[in-house]
C-alpha positions, 0 to 999 in steps of 0.5 A: 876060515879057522882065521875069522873064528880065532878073531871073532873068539878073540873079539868076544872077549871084550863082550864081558858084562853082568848088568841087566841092559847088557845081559837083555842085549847078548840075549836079544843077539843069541835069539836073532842069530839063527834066524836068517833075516836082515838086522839093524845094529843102532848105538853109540861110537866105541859101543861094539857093534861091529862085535855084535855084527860078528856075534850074529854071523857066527850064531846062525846057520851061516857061520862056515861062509864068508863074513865081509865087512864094509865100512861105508864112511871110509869111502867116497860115495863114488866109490861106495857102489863100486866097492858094493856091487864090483865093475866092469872093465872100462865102467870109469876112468881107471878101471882096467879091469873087472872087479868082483865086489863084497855083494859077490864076496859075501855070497852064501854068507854075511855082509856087514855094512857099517855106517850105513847112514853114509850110503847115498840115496843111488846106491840104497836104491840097488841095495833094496833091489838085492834085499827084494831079489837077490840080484844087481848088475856091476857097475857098467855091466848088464848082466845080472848076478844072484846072490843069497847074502844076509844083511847085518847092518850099523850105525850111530846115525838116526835113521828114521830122521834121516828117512823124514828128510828124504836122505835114507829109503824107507823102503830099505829102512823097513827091509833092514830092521827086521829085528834093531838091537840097541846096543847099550852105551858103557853109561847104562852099564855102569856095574860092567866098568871095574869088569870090563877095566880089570879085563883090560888091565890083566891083558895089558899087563900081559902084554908088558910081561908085568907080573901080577895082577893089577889093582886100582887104587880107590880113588881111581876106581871113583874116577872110572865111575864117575867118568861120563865114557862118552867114548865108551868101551873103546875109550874106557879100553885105552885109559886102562891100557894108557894106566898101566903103561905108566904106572910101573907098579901093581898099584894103578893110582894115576889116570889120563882120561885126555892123553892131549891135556897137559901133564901140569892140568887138572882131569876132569876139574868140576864146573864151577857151580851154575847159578840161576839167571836172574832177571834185572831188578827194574826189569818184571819178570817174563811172561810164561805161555801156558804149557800144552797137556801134551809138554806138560806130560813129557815135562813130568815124564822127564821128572819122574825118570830123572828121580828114578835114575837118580834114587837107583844111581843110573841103574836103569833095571832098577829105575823101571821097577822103582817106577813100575815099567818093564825094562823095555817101557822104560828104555822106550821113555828114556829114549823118546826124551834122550836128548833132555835127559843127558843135556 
């Protein structure tokens, strides 16, 4: 037990921000932590919802019992219920004998299941079954076991989409989202990336028993901020750890945001500029259909955030008041028109 708390404080580390969207969502964690209902952890690859998962099990009442965690795109999907639920001795080739599964490893504590879109549709089936009553039946097996095991579940997958396609139950869908925390890309944080890389750099000087303090160079520190982190914390992580390993000195003033380009390329060249299409000169121009009210209100929408974000260079706090929104109006907007807005 000492163990998994050493870990989760040493996890908690990297949990370091100062910026609106991240302060909103570490108190969105503090506030579901104690209350012992199923969570939904939504967000982006390299984002920390693992880290967030193990915040809300070590913040509610069940912070002493086991915290098990399964990472469903790890497995086949045959053996994902088995991994689940355990099995009876002889349920399929190869099992020679009975398997507790992480359902009963977890009980009286947490289970995270992350990646939860890749769980098949059979298995979700007796998941629900756990959520509505507390019991399943192995793999093979008839009898059937109690369980008291609190669900906190992850993925970067959508959900909802995937419920209209018949691919995830809404049922579970429904059981599973007490409460959905959105974890915030490091794009929306963007006041937490010198934060977060001096953080990284002190502990990998550390590590490389360098002396001092490392310091960027400001043509780094331009790089950082202008860098797109599709990656996210995870990446911004290794380019910094990446950095000081190859910068002998106290001055970091090289980085290598693509460890696989060759040495002799540039990073990041700009585009060449893009120019607009324009139609042949014996050719008249397209006709345009009129637009329907409700495309010319998501176009306008579109505008006006774009404006904002663009006034308030990305401070999305900031946007929604230069726009007269409360944070969660204009997360709510930048959300419906996401794919437009970062296309």
């Amino acid at each position: 037990m000492q163990d998994e708390i050493d870990g989760y404080q040493s996890r908690q580390r990297e949990a370091i921000g100062e910026s609106e969207a991240f302060l909103d969502f570490q108190d969105r964690l503090s506030r579901v932590g104690p209350v012992d209902r199923p969570v939904l952890i939504i967000g982006e690859r390299g984002t920390g919802k693992e880290l967030a998962a193990r915040a809300i099990h070590f913040l509610s009442g069940r912070w002493q019992e086991p915290l098990v965690e399964l990472n469903c795109a790890a497995l086949s999907p045959s053996l994902i219920e088995s991994e689940l639920f355990g099995h009876e001795a002889g349920a399929f080739t190869g099992a020679t004998g009975k398997r507790t599964g992480r359902f009963e490893a977890a009980d009286g504590g947490t289970l995270f299941l992350d990646e939860l879109g890749n769980i098949p549709i059979q298995v979700q089936e007796k998941i629900l079954r756990v959520v509505e009553y507390g019991t399943f039946e192995r793999v093979g097996g008839s009898g059937s076991i109690r369980v008291d095991v609190r669900i906190v579940a992850a993925t970067n997958a959508n959900l909802v989409q995937l419920a209209s396609e018949g691919r995830f139950m809404r049922d579970l869908l429904d059981r599973l989202s007490f409460d959905v925390i959105y974890v915030p890309p490091l794009r929306e944080r963007r006041e937490d990336i010198l934060l977060l890389a001096n953080h990284f750099a002190v502990r990998m000087a550390a590590e490389l028993d360098r002396p001092g303090v490392p310091e960027f160079s400001e043509q780094v520190i331009a790089a950082l901020e202008a860098h797109p982190w599709r990656g996210n914390v995870r990446e911004l992580k290794n380019v910094i750890e990446r950095a000081v390993y190859q910068n002998p000195g106290a001055l970091i003033d090289t980085l290598t945001f693509d460890p696989f380009q060759p040495p002799w390329a540039l990073l990041d060249e700009p585009s060449p500029p893009r120019t607009p299409d324009r139609a042949a000169p014996d050719r008249p121009p397209a006709t345009v259909a009129p637009k329907s009210l409700p495309d010319a209100v998501a176009d306008l929408e579109i505008r006006m955030l774009r404006e904002a974000l663009s006034a308030e260079k990305d401070h999305q706090g900031r946007a929604a008041k230069r726009l007269g929104l409360s944070y969660h109006q204009f997360r709510g907007l930048y959300k419906k028109h996401k794919d437009r807005l970062e296309g």
